[in-house]
ROSE-4610 file (N, C-alpha, C; in Angstrom, 1 decimal, always signed):
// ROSE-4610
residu = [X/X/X/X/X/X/X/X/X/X/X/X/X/X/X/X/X/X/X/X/X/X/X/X/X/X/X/X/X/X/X/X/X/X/X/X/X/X/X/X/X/X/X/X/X/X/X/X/X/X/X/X/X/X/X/X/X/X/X/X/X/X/X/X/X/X/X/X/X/X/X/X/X/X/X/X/X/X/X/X/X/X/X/X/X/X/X/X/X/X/X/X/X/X/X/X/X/X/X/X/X/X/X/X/X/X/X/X/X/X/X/X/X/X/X/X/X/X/X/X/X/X/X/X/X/X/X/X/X/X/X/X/X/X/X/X/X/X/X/X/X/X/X/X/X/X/X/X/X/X/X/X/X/X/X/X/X/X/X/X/X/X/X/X/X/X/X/X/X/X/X/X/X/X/X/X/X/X/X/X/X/X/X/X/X/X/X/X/X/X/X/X/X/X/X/X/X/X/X/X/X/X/X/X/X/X/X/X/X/X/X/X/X/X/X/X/X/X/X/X/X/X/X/X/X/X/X/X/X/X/X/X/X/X/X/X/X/X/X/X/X/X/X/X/X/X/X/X/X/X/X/X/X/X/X/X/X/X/X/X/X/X/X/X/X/X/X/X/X/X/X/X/X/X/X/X/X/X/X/X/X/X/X/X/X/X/X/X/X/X/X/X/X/X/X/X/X/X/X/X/X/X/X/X/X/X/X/X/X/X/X/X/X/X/X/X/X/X/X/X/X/X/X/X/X/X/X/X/X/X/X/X/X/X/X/X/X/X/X/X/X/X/X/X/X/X/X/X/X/X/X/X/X/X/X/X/X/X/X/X/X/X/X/X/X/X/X/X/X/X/X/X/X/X/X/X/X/X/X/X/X/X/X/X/X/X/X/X/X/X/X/X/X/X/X/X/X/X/X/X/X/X/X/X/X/X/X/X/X/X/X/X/X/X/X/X/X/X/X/X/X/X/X/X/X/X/X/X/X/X/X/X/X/X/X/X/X/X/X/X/X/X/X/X/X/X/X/X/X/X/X/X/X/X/X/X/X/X/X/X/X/X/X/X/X/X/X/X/X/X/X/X/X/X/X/X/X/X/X/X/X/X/X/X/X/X/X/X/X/X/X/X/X/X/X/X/X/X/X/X/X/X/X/X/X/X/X/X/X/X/X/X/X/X/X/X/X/X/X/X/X/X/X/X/X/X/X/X/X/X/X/X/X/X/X/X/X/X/X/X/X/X/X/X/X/X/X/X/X/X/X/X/X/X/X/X/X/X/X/X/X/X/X/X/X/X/X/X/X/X/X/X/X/X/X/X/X/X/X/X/X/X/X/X/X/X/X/X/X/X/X/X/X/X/X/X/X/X/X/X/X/X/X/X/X/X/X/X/X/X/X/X/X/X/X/X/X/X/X/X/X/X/X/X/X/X/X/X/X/X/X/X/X]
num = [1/1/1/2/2/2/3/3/3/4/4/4/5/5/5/6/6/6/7/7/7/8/8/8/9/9/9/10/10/10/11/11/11/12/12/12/13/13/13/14/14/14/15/15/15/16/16/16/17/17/17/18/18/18/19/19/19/20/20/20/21/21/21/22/22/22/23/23/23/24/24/24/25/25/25/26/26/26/27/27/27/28/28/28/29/29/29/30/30/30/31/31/31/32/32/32/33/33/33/34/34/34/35/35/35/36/36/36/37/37/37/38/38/38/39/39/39/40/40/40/41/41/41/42/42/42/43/43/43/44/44/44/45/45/45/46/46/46/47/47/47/48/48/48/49/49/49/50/50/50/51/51/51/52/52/52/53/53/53/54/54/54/55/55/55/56/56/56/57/57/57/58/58/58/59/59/59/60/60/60/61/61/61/62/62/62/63/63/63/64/64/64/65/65/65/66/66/66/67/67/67/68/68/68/69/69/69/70/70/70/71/71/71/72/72/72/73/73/73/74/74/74/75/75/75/76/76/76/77/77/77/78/78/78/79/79/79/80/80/80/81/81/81/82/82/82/83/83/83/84/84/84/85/85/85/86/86/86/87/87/87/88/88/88/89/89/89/90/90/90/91/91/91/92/92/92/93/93/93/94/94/94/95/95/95/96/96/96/97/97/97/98/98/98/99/99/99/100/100/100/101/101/101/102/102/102/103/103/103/104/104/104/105/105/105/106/106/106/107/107/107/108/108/108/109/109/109/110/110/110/111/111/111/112/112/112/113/113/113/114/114/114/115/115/115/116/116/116/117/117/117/118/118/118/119/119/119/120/120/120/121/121/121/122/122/122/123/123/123/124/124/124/125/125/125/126/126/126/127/127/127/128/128/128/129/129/129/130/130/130/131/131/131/132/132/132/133/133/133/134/134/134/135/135/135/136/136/136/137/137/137/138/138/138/139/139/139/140/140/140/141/141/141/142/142/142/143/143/143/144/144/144/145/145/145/146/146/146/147/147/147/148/148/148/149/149/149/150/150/150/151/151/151/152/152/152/153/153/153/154/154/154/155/155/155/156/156/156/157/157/157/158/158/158/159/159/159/160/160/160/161/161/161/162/162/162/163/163/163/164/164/164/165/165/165/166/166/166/167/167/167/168/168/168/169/169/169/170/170/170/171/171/171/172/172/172/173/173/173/174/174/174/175/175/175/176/176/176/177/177/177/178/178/178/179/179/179/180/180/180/181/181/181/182/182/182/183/183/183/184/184/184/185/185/185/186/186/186/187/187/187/188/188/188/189/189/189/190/190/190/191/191/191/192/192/192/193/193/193/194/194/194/195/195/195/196/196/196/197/197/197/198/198/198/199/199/199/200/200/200/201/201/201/202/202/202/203/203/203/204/204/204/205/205/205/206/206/206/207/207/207/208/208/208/209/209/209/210/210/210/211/211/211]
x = [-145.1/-145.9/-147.0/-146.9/-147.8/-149.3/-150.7/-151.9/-152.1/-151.6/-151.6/-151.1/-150.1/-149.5/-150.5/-151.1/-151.9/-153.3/-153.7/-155.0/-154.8/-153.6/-153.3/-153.3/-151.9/-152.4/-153.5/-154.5/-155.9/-157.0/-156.9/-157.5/-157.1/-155.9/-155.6/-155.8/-155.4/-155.8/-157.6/-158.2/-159.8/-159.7/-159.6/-160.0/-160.0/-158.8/-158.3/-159.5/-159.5/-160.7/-161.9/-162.7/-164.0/-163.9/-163.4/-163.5/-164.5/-165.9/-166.9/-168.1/-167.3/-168.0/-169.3/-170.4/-171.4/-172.4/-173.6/-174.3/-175.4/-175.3/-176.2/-177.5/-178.0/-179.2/-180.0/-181.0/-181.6/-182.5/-182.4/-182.8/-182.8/-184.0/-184.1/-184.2/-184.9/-185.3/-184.5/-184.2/-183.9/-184.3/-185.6/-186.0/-186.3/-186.4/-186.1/-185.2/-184.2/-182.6/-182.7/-183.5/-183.5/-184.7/-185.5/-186.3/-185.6/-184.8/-184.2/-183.6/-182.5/-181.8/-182.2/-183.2/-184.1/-184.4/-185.0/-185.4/-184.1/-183.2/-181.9/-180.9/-182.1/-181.3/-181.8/-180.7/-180.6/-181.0/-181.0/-181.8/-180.8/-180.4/-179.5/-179.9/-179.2/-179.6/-180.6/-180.2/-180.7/-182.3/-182.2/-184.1/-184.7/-184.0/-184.7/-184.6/-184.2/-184.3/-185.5/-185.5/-186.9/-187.9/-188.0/-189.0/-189.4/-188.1/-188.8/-189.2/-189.0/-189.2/-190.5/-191.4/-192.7/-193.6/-192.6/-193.1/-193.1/-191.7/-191.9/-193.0/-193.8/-194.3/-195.8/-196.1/-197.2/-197.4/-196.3/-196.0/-195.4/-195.8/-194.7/-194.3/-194.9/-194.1/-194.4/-193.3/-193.6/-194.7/-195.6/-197.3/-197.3/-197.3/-198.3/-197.8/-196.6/-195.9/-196.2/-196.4/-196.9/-198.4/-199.5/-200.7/-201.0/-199.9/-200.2/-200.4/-202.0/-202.1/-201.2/-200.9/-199.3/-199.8/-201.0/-200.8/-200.5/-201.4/-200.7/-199.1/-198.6/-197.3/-196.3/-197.3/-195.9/-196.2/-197.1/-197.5/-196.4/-196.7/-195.4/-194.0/-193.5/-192.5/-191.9/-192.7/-192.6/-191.7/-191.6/-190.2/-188.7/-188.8/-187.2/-186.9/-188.0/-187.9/-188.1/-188.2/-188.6/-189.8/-190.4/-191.4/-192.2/-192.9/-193.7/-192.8/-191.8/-190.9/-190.3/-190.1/-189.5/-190.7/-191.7/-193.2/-193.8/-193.6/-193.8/-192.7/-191.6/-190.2/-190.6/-191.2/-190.9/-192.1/-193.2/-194.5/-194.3/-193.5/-192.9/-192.1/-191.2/-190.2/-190.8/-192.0/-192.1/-193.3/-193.9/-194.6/-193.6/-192.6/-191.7/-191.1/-190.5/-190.4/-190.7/-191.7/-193.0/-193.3/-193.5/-194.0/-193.0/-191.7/-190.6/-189.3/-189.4/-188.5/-189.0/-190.7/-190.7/-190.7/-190.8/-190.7/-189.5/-188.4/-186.8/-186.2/-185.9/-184.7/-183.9/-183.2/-182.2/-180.8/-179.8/-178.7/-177.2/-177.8/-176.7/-177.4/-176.3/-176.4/-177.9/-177.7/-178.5/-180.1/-180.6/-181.5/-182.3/-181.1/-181.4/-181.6/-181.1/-181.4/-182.5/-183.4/-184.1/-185.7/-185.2/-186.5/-186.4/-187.8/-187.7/-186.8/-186.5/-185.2/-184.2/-183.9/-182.7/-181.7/-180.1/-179.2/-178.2/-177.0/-175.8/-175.2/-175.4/-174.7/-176.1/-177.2/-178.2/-178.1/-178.1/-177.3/-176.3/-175.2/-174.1/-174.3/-175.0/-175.1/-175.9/-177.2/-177.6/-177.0/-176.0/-174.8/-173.8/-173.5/-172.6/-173.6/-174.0/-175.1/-176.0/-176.3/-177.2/-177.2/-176.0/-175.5/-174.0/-173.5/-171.7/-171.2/-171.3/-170.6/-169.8/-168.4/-167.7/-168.5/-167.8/-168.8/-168.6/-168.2/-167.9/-168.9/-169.6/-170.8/-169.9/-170.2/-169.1/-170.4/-170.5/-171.4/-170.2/-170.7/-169.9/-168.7/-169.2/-167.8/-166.5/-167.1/-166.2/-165.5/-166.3/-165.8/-164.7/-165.0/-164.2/-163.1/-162.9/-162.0/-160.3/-161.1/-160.6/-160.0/-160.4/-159.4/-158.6/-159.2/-157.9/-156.5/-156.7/-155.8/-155.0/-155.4/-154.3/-155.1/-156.4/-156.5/-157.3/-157.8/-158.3/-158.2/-158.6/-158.2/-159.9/-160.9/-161.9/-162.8/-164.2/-165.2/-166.4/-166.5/-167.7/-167.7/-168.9/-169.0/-168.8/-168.8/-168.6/-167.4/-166.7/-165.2/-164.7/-164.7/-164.7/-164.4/-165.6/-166.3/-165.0/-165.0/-163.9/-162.4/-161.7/-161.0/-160.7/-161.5/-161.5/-161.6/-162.6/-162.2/-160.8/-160.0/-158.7/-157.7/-158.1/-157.4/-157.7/-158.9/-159.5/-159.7/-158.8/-159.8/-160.7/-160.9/-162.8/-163.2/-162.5/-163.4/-163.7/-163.1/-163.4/-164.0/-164.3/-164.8/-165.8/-167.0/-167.9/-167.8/-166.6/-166.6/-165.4/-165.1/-164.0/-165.0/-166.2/-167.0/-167.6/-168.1/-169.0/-168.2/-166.5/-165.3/-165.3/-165.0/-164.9/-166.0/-167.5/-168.7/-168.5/-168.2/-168.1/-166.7/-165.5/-164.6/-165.2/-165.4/-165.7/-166.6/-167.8/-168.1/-167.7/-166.7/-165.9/-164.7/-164.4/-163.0/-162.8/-162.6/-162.5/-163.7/-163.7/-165.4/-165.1/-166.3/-166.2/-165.5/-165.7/-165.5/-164.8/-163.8/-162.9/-162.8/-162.2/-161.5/-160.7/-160.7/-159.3/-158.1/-157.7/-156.4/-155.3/-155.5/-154.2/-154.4/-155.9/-156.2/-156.6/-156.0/-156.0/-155.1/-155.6/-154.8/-154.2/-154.9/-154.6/-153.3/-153.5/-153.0/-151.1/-150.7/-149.3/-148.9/-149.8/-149.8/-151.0/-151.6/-152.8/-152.1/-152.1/-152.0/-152.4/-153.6/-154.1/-153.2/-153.2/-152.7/-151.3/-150.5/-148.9/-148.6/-149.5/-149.1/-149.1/-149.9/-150.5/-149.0/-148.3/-146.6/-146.2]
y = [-57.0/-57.9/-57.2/-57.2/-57.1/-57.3/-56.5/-57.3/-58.4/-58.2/-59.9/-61.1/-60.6/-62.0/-62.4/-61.4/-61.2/-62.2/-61.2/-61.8/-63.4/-64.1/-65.6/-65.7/-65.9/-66.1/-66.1/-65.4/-65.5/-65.8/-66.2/-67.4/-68.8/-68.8/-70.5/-70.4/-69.4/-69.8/-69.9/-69.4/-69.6/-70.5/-71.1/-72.3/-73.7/-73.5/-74.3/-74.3/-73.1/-72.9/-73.3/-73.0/-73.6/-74.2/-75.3/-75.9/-76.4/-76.3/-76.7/-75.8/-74.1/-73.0/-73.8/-72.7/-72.6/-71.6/-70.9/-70.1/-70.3/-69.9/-70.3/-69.9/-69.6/-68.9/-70.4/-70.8/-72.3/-71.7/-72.7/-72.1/-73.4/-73.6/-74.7/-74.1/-72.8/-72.0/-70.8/-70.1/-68.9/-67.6/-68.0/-67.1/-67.0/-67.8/-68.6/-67.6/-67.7/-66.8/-65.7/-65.1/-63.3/-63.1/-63.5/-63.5/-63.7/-64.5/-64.9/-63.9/-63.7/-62.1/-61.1/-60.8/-59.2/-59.8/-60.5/-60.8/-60.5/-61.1/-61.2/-59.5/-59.1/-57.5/-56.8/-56.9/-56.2/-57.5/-58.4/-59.8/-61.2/-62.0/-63.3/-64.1/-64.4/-65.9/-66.8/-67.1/-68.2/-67.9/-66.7/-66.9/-66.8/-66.0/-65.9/-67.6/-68.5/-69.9/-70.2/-70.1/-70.1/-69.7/-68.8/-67.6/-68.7/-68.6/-69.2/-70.5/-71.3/-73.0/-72.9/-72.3/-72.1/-71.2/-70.1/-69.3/-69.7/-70.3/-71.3/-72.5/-72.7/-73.9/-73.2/-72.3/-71.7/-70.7/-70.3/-69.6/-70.5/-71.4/-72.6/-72.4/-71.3/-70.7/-68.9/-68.2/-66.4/-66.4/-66.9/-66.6/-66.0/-66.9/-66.7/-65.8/-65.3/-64.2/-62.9/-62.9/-62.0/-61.5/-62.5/-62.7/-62.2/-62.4/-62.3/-61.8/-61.5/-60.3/-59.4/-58.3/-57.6/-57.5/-57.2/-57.5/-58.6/-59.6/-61.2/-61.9/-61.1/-61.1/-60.7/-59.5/-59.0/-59.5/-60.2/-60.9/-62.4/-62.4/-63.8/-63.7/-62.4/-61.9/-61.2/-61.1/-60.1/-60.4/-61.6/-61.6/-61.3/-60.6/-60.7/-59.0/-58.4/-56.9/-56.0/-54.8/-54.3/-54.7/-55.6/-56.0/-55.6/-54.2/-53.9/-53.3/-52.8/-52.3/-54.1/-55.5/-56.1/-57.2/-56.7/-57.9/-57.1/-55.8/-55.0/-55.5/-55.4/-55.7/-57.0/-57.8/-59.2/-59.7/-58.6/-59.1/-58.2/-57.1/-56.3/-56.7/-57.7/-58.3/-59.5/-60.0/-61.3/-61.2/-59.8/-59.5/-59.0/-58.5/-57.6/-58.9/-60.1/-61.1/-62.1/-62.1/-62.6/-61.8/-60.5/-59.2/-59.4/-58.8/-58.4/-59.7/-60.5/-61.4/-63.2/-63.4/-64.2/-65.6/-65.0/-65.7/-66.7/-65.5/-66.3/-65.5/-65.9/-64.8/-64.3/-62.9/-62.3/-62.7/-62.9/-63.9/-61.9/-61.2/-59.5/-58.8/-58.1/-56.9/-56.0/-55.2/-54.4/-54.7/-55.9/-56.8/-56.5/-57.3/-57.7/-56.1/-55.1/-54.1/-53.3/-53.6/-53.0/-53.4/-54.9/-55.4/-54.7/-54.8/-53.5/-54.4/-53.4/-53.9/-54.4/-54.6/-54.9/-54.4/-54.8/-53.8/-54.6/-53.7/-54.6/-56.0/-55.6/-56.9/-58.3/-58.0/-59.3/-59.6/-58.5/-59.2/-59.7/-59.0/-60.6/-62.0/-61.7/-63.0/-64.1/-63.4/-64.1/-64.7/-63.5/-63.7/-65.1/-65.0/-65.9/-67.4/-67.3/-68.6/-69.0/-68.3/-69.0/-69.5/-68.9/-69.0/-68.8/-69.1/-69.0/-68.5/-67.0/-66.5/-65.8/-65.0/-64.2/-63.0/-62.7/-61.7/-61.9/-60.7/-60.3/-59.7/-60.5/-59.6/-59.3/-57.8/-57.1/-56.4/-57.6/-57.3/-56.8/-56.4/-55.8/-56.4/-58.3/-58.3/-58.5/-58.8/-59.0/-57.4/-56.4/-55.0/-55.0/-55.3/-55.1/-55.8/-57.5/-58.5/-58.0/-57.5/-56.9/-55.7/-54.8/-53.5/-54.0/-55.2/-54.9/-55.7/-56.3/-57.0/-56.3/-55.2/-54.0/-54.5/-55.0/-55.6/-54.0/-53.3/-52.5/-51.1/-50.0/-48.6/-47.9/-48.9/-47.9/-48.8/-48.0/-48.8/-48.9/-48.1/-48.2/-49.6/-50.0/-51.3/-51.5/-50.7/-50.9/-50.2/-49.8/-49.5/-50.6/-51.2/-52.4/-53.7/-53.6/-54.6/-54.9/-53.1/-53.0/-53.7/-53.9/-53.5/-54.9/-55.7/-57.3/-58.3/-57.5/-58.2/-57.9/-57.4/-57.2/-58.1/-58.7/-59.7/-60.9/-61.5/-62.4/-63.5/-64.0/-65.2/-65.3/-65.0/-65.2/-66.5/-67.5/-69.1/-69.2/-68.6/-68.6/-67.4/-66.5/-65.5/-65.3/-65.9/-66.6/-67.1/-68.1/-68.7/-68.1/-67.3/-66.2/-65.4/-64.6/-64.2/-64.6/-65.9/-66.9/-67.1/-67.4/-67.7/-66.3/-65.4/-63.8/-63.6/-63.9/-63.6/-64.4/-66.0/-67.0/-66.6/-66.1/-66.0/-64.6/-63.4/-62.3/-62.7/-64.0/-64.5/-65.3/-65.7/-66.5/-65.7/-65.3/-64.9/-63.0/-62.6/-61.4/-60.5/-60.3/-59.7/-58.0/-57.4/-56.3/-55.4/-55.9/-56.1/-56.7/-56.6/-57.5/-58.9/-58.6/-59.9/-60.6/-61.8/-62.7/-62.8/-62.2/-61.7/-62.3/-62.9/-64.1/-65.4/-65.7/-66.9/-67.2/-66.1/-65.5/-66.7/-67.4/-67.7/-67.0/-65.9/-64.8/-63.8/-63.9/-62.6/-62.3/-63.2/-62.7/-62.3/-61.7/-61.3/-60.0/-59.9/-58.9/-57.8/-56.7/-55.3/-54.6/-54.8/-54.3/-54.5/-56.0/-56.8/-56.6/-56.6/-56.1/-55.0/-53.8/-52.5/-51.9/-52.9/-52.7/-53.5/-53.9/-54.7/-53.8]
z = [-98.0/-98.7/-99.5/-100.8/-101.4/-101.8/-101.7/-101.7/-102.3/-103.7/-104.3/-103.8/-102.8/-101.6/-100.8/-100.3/-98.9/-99.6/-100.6/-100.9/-101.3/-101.9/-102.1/-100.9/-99.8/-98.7/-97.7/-98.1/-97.1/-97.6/-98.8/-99.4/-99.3/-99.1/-99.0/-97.7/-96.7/-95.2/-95.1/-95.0/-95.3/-95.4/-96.6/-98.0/-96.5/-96.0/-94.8/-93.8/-93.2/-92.1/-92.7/-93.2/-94.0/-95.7/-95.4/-96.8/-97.2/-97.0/-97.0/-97.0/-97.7/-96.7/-98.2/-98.1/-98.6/-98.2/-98.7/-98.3/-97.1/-96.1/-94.7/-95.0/-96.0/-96.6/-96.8/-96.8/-97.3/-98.5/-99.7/-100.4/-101.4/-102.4/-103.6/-105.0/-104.7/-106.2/-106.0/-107.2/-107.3/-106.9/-106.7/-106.4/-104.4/-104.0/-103.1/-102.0/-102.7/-102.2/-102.3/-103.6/-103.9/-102.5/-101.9/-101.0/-99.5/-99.1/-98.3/-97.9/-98.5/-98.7/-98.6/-99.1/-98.9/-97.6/-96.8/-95.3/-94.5/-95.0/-94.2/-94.1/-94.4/-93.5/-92.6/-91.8/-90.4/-89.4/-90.1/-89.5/-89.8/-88.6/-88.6/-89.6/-90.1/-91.4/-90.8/-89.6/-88.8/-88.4/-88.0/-88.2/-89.1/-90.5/-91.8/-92.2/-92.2/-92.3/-91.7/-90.4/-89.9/-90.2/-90.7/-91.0/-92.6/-93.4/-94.7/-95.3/-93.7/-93.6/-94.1/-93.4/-93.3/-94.5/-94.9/-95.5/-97.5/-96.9/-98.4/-99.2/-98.1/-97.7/-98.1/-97.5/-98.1/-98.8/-99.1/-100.7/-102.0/-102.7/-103.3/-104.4/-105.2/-106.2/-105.9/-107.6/-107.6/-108.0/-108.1/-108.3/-107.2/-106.2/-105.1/-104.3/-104.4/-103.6/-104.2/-105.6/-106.2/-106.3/-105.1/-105.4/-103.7/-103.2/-101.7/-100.8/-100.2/-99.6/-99.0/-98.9/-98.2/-96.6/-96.2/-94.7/-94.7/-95.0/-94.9/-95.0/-95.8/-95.9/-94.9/-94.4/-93.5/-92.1/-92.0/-90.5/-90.6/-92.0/-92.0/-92.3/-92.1/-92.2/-91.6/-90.1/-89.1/-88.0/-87.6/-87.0/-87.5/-88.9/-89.7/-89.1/-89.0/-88.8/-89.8/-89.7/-91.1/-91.9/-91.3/-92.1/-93.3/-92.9/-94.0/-95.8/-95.0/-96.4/-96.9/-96.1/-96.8/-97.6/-97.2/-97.5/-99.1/-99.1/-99.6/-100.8/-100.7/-101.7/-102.0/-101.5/-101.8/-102.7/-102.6/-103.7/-104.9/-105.0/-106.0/-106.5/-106.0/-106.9/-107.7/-106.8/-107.6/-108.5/-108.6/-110.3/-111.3/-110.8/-111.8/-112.4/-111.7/-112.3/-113.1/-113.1/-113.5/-115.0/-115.0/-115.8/-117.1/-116.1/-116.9/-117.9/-117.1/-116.8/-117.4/-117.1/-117.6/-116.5/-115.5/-114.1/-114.0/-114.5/-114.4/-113.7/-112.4/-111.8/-112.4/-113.3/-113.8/-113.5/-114.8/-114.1/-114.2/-114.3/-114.4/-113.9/-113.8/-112.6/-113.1/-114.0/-114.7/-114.1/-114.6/-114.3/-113.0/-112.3/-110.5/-110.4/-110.3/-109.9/-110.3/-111.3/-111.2/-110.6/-109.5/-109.0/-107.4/-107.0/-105.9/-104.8/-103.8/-103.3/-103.0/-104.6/-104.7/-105.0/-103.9/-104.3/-104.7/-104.6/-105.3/-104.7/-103.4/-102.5/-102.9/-102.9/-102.8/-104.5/-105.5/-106.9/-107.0/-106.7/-106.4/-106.1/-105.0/-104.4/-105.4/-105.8/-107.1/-107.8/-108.4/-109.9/-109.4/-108.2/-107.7/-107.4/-106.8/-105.8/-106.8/-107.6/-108.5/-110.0/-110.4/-111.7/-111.6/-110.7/-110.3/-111.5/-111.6/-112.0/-111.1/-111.6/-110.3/-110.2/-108.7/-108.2/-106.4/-106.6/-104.9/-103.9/-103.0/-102.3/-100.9/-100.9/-99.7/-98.7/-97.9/-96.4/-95.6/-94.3/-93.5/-92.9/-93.3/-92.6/-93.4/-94.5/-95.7/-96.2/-95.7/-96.0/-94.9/-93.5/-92.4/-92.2/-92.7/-92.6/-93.8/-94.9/-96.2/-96.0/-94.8/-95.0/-93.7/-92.6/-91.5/-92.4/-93.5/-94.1/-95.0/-94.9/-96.0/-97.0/-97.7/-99.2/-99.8/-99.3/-99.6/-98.2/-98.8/-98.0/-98.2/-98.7/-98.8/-97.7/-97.3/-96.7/-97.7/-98.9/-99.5/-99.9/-100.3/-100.7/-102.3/-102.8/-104.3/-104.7/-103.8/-103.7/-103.4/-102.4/-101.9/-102.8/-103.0/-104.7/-105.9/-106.6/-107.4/-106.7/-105.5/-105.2/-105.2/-104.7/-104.6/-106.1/-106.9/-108.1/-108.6/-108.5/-108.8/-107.8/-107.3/-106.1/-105.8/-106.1/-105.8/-107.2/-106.9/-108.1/-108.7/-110.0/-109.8/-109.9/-110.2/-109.8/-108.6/-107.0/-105.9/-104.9/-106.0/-105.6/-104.3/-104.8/-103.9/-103.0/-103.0/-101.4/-100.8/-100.7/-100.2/-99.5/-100.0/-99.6/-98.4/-98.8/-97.7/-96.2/-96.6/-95.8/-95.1/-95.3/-94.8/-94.1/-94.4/-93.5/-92.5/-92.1/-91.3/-90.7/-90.6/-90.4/-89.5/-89.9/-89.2/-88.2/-88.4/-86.8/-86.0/-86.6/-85.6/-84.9/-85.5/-85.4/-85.3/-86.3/-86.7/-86.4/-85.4/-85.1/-85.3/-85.3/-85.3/-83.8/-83.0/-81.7/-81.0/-80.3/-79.3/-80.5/-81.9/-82.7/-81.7/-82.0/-81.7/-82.1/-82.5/-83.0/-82.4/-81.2/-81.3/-81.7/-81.9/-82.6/-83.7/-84.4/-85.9/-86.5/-87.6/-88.5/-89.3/-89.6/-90.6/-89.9/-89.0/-88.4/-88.7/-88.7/-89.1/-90.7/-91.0/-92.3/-92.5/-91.3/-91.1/-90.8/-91.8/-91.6/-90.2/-90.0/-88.5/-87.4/-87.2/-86.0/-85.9/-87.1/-87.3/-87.1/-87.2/-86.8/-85.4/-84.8/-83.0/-82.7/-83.1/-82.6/-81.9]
C-alpha cells in the first residue's frame, strides 16, 4: 500500500471517528489562540481553558496584555507551568503586535515567527484556525500517529510538516491534525496504544509488522 492509499484511508477513517473534530483550545479573538497556545505547552488544553476563562476576562483586549504588569501576569498564569518564560512571551507578543502589525494577528509564517515565542507548530495553528488556510501543525502526537502509519520515516517536526503536506489534502489539513491529536489520546497513545481497537490498524505499518 502506498502512502497516498494510507494517507486517504486515515483520513476518511478519522473524518468517521471525529466528525465534529475542532480545536479544544477556547478562544473568540485571534489573538486569543496565539496566547492559548503559547500557555498550552508542556500543559493540558483543559487547564489552559481554565486558566484563560478568567484571564481573558481581565485582560479583554492586546492592550492590556501588552500593558500588564509581568509579575502580575505570571501569577495569572502560573498554574500552566513555565510561567515566567510564558507571561513574559505573552506581553512581548502582544506589543510586537500592536507595534509591528497593527494589532492584527499575522495571517504567514514569516510574520508569526518573528513574535516572541513563537514557533512553527503555534503558526500553523494560527494559519489554519484562524484564517484556514492549509497548514499542518505536527505536535507529538500527530508526529507519532504519522510515522506508526508508514506516512512518514522522520521525527523532526518540520520534516514531518514537509512530508504531510505532500499527503494530506489541504482543504482538510487542519482537521486531520485536530483528528490525529484526539485520536493519539484516545487511542494511539504513546504508551500501551490500543491497537486492537484501532480502526486504523489494519492498514498501520507498526501494528502489521508486530504480525
Amino acid at each position: 500500500m502506498t502512502k497516498e492509499e494510507i494517507a486517504k484511508l486515515s483520513c476518511m477513517e478519522l473524518e468517521k471517528l471525529y466528525p465534529d473534530i475542532q480545536c479544544t483550545l477556547k478562544f473568540e479573538k485571534p489573538y486569543e489562540l496565539l496566547i492559548a497556545t503559547r500557555l498550552a505547552a508542556q500543559c493540558t488544553d483543559a487547564r489552559v481553558n481554565r486558566v484563560t476563562k478568567d484571564l481573558f476576562r481581565k485582560y479583554p483586549a492586546l492592550q492590556a496584555f501588552a500593558d500588564a504588569d509581568l509579575s502580575e501576569l505570571e501569577q495569572d498564569v502560573k498554574s500552566c507551568g513555565l510561567y515566567r518564560t510564558k507571561a513574559k512571551s505573552i506581553k512581548e507578543m502582544s506589543q510586537q503586535i500592536i507595534d509591528n502589525f497593527g494589532g492584527v494577528v499575522p495571517d504567514n509564517m514569516n510574520d508569526l515567527l518573528s513574535l516572541s515565542g513563537v514557533g512553527r507548530k503555534i503558526a500553523n495553528l494560527i494559519i489554519s484556525d484562524v484564517y484556514g488556510k492549509p497548514a499542518i501543525v505536527t505536535d507529538t502526537h500527530c508526529i507519532r500517529i504519522s510515522g506508526r502509519l508508514g506516512l512518514t520515516e522522520n521525527k523532526d517536526p518540520l520534516k514531518v510538516e514537509k512530508d504531510l503536506l505532500k499527503l494530506i489534502p489541504p482543504e482538510i489539513s487542519s482537521r486531520f491534525c485536530h483528528q490525529t491529536v484526539q485520536f493519539g489520546r484516545d487511542v494511539c497513545r504513546a504508551r500501551n496504544p490500543k491497537c486492537g481497537e484501532c480502526k486504523l490498524n489494519y492498514f498501520c505499518a507498526e501494528y502489521n509488522s508486530k504480525l
